[in-house]
N, C-alpha and C positions, 0 to 999 in steps of 0.2 A: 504494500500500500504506500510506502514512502515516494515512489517515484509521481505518483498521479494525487498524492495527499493535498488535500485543500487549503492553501494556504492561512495560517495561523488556526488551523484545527484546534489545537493544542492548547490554547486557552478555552473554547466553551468546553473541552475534555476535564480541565482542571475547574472550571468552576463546577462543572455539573458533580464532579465527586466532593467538592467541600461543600456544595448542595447535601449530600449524601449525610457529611458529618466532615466537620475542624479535622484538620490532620498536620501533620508535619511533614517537611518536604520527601523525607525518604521513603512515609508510607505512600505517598502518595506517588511518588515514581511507580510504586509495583502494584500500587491499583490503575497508573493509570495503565498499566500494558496490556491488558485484552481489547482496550478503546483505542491504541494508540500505537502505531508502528515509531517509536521514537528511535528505534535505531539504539538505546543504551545512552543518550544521551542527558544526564545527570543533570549538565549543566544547564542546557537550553531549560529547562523544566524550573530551574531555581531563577533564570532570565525572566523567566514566563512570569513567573508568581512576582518576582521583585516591579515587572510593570504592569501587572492586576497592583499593585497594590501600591504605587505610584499614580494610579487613575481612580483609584478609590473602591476598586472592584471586588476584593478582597482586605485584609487586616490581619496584622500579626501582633504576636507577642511571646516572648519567653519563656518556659515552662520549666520547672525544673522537677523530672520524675522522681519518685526516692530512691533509686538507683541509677546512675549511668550518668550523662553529660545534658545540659542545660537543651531545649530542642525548642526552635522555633515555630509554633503553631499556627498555621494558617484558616481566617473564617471566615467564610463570605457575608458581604456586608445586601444593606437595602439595594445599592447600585449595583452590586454584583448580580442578582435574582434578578431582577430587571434586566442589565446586561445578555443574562443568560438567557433567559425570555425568549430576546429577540435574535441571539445567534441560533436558535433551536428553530425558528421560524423562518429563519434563511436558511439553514441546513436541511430545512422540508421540500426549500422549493430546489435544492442543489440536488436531494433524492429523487425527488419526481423527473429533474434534466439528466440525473444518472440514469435511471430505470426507464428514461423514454431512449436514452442511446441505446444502449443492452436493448432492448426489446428492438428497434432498428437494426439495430448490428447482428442480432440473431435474423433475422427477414433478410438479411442481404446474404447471412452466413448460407440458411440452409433454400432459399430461392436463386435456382441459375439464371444470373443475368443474360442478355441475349448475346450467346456464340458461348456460351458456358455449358458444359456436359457434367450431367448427375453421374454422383459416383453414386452405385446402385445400394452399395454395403449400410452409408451411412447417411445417405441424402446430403452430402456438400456436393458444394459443383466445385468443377474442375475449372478454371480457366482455358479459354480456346489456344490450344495451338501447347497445352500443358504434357508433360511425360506422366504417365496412368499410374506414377508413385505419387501423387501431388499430395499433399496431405495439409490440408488448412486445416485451424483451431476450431473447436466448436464448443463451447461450455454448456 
C-alpha cells in the first residue's frame, strides 16, 4: 500500500486511534500497523503527532508509570474529533473513486477490447498480435 498510499493518511490513522483511547507514541506505532503500511517508520509517526499537536488537533502531556521511564501521552482534543470528522468524509468519497477504478479496471480486465482474443481458461483477453503465454493480472 505505500506506493499508491494517500497522501498524509497517516494523521486521520493516528487521530482515529486516540479517538479509540490517549496512548503514547510507541503504542500507538503498533496499533497503528494493521491501518497503516508505514514502512517501520518511528519517526514520521512522532513528526505526525508533534504537528497534530502544533495545530491543536491533538494534546500531550507527561506521564510517569510506577515502573519504567516518564512516557508522553497523546489525547485528542474538540479540534481533533472535528478534524477527524471531516478527513473520514473525504476518505469516503477517495473509496467510492477507489472502488469505481477496480470495478472499471476489472471490465477492461476481463472484457476483450476490439482485436483482443479471450483466453478460454480464465476469461482475460489477450492482446492482438500477443504470444498464447500472455498472462495479465486479474484480482
Amino acid at each position: 500500500m505505500a506506493v499508491l498510499e494517500p497522501r498524509n493518511f497517516l494523521q486521520p490513522c493516528l487521530l482515529l486511534l486516540l479517538r479509540e483511547r490517549a496512548d503514547h507514541g510507541y503504542e500507538l506505532l503498533s496499533r497503528l500497523t494493521p491501518m497503516h503500511d508505514g514502512e517501520g517508520d518511528s519517526g514520521g509517526v512522532y513528526r505526525a503527532l508533534r504537528g497534530l499537536e502544533r495545530r491543536g488537533l491533538v494534546r500531550s502531556q507527561w506521564r510517569t508509570p510506577e515502573s519504567g521511564p516518564a512516557r508522553r501521552t497523546y489525547q485528542l482534543t474538540d479540534d481533533g474529533e472535528a478534524f477527524l470528522d471531516l478527513q473520514a468524509a473525504e476518505l469516503r468519497q477517495v473509496d467510492g473513486a477507489l472502488h469505481r477504478f477496480l470495478e472499471r479496471y476489472e471490465r477492461a480486465t476481463v472484457e476483450c477490447p476490439p482485436g483482443g482474443e479471450e483466453v478460454p481458461d480464465d476469461k482475460r483477453c489477450r492482446p492482438q498480435g500477443a504470444e498464447s503465454t500472455w498472462s495479465g493480472s486479474r484480482r
